[in-house]
C-alpha positions as CSV (number, residue, x, y, z in Angstrom):
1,X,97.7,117.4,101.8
2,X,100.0,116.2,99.3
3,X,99.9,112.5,97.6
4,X,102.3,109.9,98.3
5,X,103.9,108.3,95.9
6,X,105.0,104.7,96.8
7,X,107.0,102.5,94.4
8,X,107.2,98.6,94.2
9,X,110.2,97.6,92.0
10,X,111.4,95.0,91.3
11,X,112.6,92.2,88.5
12,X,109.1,89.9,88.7
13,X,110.7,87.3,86.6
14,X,107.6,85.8,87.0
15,X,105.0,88.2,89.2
16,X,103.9,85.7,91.7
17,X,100.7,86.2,94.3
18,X,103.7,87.2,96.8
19,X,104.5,90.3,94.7
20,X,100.7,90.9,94.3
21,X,99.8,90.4,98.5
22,X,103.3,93.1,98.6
23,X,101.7,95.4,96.1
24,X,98.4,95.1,98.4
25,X,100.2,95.9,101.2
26,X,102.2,99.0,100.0
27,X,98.1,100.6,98.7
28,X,97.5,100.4,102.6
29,X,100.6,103.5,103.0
30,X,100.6,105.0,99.8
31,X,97.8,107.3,97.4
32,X,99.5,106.0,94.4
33,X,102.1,103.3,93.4
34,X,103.8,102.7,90.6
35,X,104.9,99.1,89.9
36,X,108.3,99.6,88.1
37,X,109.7,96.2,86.7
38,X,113.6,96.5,86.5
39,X,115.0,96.4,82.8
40,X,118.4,95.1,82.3
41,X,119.8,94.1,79.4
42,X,122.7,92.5,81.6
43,X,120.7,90.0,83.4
44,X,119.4,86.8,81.6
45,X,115.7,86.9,82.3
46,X,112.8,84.0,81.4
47,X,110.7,86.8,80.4
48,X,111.2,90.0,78.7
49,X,110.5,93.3,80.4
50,X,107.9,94.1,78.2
51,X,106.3,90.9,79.1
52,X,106.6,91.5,82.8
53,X,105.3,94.4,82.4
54,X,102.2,93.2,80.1
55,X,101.6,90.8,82.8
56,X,101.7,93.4,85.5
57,X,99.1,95.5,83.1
58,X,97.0,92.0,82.9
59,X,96.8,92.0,86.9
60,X,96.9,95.4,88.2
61,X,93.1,96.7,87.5
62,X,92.3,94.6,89.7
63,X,94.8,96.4,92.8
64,X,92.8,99.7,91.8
65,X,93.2,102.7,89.8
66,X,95.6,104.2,91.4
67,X,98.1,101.9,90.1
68,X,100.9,102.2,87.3
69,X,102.8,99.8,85.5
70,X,106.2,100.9,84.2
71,X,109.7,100.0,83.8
72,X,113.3,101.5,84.4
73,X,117.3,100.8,84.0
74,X,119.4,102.2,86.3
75,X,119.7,103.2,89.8
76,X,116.3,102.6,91.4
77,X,117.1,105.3,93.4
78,X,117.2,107.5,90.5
79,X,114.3,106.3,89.0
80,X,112.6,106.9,92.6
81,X,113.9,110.9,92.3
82,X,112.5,111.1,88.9
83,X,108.9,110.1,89.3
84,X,108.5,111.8,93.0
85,X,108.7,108.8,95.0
86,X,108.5,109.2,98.7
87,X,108.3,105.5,99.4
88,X,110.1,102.7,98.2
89,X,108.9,99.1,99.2
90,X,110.0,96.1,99.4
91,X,109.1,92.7,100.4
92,X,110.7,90.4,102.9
93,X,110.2,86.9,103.1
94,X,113.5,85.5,105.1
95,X,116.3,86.8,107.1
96,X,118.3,86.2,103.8
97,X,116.2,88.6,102.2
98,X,116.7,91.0,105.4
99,X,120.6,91.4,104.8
100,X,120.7,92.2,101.3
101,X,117.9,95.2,101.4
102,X,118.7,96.5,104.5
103,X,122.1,96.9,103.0
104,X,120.1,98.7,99.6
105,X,118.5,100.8,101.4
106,X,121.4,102.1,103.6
107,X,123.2,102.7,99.9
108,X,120.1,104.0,98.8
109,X,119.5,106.4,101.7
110,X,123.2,107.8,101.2
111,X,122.3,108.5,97.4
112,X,118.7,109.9,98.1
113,X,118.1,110.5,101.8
114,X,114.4,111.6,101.4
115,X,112.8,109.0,100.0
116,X,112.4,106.5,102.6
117,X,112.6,102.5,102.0
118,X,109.1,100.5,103.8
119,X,109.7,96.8,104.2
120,X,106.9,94.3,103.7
121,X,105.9,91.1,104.9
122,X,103.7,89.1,102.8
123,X,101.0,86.7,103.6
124,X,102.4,83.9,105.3
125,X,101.2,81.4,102.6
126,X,103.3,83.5,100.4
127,X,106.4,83.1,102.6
128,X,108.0,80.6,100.7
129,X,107.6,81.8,97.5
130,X,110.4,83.0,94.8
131,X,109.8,83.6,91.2
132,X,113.0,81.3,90.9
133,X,111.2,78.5,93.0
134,X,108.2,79.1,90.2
135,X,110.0,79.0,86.9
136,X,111.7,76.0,88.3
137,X,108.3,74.2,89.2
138,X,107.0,75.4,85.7
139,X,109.9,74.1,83.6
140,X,109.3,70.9,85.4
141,X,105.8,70.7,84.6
142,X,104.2,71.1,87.8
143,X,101.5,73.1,89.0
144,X,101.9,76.4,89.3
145,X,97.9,77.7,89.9
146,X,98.2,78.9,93.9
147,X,101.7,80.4,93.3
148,X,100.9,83.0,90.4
149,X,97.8,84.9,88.7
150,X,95.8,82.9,85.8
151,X,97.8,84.8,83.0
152,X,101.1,84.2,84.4
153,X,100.6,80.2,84.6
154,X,99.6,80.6,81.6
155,X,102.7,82.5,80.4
156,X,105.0,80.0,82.0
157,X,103.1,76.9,80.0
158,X,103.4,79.1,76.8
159,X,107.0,79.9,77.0
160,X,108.2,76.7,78.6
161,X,106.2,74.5,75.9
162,X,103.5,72.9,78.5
163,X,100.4,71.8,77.5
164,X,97.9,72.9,80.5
């Protein structure tokens, strides 16, 4: 029986514990997935992609071995057809959230109709979180311990100048 291939994209501008409970989730469905952190040079970003995707590398042993770590530009969809993806998941926290990748997937689907789109819902003490919500606690100087792995508060204090 073939492998599937599930992919978890996504900007992670920071990773939170939401994207890691997500990433969880999608090992349930999948033999493999590959964390892809979206690189574009367009979009003003806290953190580099390469530093996303060290912080990813930082985390991820712990989600298993059958776990990569890369990064694209482009169409996800593309990306998804070049690596043999048969799953692509995302994670849903609001009805917000629900409009915007339902309409994704739909353009997806008409780009790529066999690889399929899963939606996720994380942990409900995750619910609430947004990487947006976390830089903005950070940059403020509040605690940021229960919303994002060790290395990744500690990124945040780094790059926003915050002694811990």
């Amino acid at each position: 029986m073939p492998k599937t291939i599930g992919l978890y994209p996504g900007s992670f501008d920071p990773l939170t514990n939401g994207h890691l409970d997500i990433a969880k989730r999608a090992l349930k469905v999948c033999d493999h997935l590959i964390i892809a952190v979206v690189a574009n040079p367009n979009k003003s970003s806290t953190f580099t992609a390469a530093e996303r995707v060290a912080l990813w590398k930082t985390v991820a042993p712990r989600l298993g071995r059958n776990v990569k770590v890369d990064s694209f530009e482009g169409l996800l969809v593309d990306y998804a057809y070049h690596i043999k993806a048969d799953l692509i998941f995302r994670g849903l926290r609001a009805v917000a959230d629900f409009e915007y990748e339902f309409q994704m997937a739909l353009i997806n689907r008409t780009l790529h109709s066999d690889i399929e789109v899963c939606f996720l819902v994380p942990n409900e003490q995750f619910i609430f979180l947004s990487s947006s919500a976390v830089k903005e606690v950070a940059r403020l100087g509040g605690d940021v311990k229960g919303f994002v792995p060790p290395a990744v508060e500690k990124s945040l204090r780094m790059k926003f100048k915050i002694r811990p």
